[in-house]
N, CA, C and O of each residue as an XYZ file, in Angstrom:
300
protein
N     -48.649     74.766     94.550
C     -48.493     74.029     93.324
C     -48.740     74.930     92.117
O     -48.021     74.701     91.144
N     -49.820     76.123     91.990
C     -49.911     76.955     91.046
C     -48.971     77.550     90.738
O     -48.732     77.895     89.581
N     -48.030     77.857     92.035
C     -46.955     79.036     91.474
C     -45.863     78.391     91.163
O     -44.817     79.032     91.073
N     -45.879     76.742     90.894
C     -44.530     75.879     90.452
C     -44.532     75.720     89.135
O     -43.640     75.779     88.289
N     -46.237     75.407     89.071
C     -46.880     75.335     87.396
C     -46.268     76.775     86.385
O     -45.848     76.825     85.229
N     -46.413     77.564     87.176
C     -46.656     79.036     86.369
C     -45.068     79.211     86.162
O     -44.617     79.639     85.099
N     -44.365     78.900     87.100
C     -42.897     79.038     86.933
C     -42.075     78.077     85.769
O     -41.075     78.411     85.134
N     -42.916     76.605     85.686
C     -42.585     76.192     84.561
C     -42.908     76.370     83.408
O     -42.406     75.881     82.396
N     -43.906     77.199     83.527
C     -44.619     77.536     81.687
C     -43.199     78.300     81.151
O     -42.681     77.909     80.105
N     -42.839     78.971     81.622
C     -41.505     79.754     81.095
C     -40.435     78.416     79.687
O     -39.670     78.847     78.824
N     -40.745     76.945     79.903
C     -40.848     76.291     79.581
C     -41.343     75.679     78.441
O     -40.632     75.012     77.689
N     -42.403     75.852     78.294
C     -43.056     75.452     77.315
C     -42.778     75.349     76.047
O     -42.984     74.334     75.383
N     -42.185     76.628     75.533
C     -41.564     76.405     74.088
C     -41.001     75.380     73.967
O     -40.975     74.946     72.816
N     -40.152     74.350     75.304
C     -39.507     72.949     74.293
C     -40.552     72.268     73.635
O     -40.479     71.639     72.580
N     -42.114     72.566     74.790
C     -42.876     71.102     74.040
C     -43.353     71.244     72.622
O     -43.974     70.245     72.257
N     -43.256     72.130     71.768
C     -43.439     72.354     70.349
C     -42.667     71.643     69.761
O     -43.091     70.958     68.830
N     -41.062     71.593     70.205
C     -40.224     70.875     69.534
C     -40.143     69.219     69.792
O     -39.576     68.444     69.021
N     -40.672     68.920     70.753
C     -40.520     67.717     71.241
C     -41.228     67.077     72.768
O     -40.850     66.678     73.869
N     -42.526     67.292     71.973
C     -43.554     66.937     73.724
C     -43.070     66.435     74.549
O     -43.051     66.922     75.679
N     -42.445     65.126     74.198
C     -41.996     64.145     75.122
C     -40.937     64.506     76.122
O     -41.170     64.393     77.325
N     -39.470     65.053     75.552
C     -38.442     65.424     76.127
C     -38.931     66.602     76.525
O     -38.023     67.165     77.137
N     -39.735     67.165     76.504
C     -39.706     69.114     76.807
C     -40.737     68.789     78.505
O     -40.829     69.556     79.464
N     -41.538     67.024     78.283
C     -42.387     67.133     79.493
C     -41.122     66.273     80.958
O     -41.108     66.475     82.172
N     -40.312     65.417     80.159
C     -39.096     64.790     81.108
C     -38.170     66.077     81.377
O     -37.723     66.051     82.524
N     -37.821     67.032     80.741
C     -37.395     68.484     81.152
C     -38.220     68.994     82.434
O     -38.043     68.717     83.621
N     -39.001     69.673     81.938
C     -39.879     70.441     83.092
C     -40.169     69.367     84.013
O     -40.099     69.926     85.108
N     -40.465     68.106     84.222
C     -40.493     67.177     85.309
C     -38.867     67.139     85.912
O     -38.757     66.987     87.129
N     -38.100     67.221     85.411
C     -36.797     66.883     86.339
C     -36.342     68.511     87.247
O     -35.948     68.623     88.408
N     -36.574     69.588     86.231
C     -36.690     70.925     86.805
C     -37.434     71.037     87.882
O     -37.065     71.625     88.899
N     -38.503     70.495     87.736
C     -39.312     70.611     88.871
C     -39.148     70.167     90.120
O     -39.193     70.750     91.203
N     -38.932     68.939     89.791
C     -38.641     68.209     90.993
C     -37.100     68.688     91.710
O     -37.047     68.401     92.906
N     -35.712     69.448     91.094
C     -35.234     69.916     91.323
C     -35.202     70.893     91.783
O     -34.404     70.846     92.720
N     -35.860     72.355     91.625
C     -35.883     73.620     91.764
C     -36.904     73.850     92.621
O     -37.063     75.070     92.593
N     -37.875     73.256     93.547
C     -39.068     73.312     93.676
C     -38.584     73.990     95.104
O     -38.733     75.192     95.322
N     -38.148     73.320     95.798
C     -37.677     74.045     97.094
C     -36.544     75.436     96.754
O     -36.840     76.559     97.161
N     -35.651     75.263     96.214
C     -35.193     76.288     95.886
C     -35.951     77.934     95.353
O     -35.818     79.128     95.621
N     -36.662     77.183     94.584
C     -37.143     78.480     94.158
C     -38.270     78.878     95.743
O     -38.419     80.060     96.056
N     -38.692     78.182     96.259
C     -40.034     78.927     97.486
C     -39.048     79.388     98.457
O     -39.418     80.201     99.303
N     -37.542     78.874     98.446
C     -36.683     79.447     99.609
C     -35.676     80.667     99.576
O     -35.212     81.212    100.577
N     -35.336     81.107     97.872
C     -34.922     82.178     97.302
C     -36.245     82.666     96.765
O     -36.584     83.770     97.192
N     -37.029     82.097     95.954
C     -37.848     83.205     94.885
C     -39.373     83.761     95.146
O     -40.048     84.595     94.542
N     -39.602     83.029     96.186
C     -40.961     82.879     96.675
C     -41.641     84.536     96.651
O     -42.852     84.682     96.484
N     -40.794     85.626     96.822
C     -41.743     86.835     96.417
C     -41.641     87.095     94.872
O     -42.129     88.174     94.539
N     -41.153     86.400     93.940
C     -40.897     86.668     92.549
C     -42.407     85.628     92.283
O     -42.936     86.044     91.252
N     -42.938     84.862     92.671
C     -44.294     83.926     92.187
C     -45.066     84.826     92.035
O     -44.831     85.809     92.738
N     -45.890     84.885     91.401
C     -46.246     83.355     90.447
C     -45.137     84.137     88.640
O     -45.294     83.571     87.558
N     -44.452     85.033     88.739
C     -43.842     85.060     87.492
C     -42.967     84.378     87.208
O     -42.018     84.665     87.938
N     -42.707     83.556     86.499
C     -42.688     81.974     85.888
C     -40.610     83.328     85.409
O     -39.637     83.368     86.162
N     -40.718     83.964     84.271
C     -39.517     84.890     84.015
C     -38.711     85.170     85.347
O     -37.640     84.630     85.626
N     -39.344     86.042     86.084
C     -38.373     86.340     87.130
C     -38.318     85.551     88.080
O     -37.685     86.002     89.035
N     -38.845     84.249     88.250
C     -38.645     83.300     89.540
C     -37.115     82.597     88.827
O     -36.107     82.305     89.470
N     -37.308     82.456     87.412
C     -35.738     82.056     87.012
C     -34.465     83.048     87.149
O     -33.302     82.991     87.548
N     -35.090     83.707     86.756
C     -34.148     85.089     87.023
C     -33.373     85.331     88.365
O     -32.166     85.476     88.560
N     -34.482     85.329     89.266
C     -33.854     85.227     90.701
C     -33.147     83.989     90.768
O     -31.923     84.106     90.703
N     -33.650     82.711     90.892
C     -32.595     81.514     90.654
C     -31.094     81.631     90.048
O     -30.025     81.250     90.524
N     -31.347     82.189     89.020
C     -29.727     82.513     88.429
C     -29.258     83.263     88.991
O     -28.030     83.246     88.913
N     -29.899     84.385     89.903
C     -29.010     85.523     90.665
C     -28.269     84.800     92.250
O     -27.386     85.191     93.013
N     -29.207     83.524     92.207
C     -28.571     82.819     93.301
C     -28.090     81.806     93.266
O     -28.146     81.155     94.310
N     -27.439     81.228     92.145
C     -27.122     79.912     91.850
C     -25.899     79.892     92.414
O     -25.316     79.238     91.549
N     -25.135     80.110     93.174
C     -24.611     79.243     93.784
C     -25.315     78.823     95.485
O     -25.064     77.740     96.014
N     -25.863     79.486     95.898
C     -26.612     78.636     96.621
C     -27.871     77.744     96.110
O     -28.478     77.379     97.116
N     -28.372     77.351     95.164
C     -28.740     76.558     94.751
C     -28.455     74.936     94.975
O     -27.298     74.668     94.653
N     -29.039     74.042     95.338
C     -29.021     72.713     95.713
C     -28.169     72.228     94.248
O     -28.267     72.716     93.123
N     -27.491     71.328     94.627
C     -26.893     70.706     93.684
C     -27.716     70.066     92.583
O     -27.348     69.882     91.422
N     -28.855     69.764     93.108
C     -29.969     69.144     91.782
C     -30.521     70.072     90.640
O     -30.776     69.946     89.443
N     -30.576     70.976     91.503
C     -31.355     72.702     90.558
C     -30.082     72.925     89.573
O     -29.926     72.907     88.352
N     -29.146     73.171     90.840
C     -27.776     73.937     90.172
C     -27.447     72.738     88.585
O     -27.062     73.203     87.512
N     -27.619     71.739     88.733
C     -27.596     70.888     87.734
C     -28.662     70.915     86.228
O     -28.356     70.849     85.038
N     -29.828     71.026     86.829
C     -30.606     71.693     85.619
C     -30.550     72.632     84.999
O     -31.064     72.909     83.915
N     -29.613     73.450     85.970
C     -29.403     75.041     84.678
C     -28.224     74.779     84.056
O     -27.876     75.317     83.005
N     -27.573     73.944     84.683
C     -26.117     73.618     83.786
C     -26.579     73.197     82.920
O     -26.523     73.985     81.976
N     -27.256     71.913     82.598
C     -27.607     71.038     81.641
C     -28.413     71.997     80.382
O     -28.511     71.835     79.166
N     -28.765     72.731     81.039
C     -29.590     73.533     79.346
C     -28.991     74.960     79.148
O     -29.535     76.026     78.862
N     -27.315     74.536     79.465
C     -26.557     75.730     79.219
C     -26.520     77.385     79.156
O     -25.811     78.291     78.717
N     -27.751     77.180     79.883
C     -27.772     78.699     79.937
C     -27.057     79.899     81.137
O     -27.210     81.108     80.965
C-alpha cells in the first residue's frame, strides 16, 4: 500500500487546484493502475515519476481501466 501511496503523490499538484476532483482523480487511478503498475512497475517502487513512466512505456498492455486514466488526462 506504501508504494501505491508514493506512486500517487506524483499527483498531488491537482489537489491545490481542486481538493475534491484531484482526490476522485487519484482514487479512480488507483483503483485502476494498482495491479498494473505491481505487474509491469513493481521494480520502479516506491518512485511515484518512474512507476508512471514505466506505465506509459507499457501502455498498451495496460488493462483497459488504467489504459483509460491516462487517456482521460491526456497525456
Amino acid at each position: 500500500m506504501r508504494k501505491l501511496i508514493v506512486f500517487l503523490a506524483a499527483f498531488i499538484g491537482l489537489a491545490a487546484l481542486n481538493p475534491a476532483a484531484a482526490r476522485t482523480a487519484v482514487d479512480k487511478q488507483r483503483a485502476a493502475c494498482e495491479r498494473d503498475s505491481h505487474k509491469f512497475c513493481a521494480a520502479e517502487e516506491p518512485n511515484a515519476i518512474a512507476v508512471e513512466r514505466c506505465l506509459r512505456a507499457h501502455v498498451s498492455q495496460l488493462s483497459k481501466a488504467c489504459k483509460h486514466q491516462f487517456m482521460q488526462k491526456g497525456r
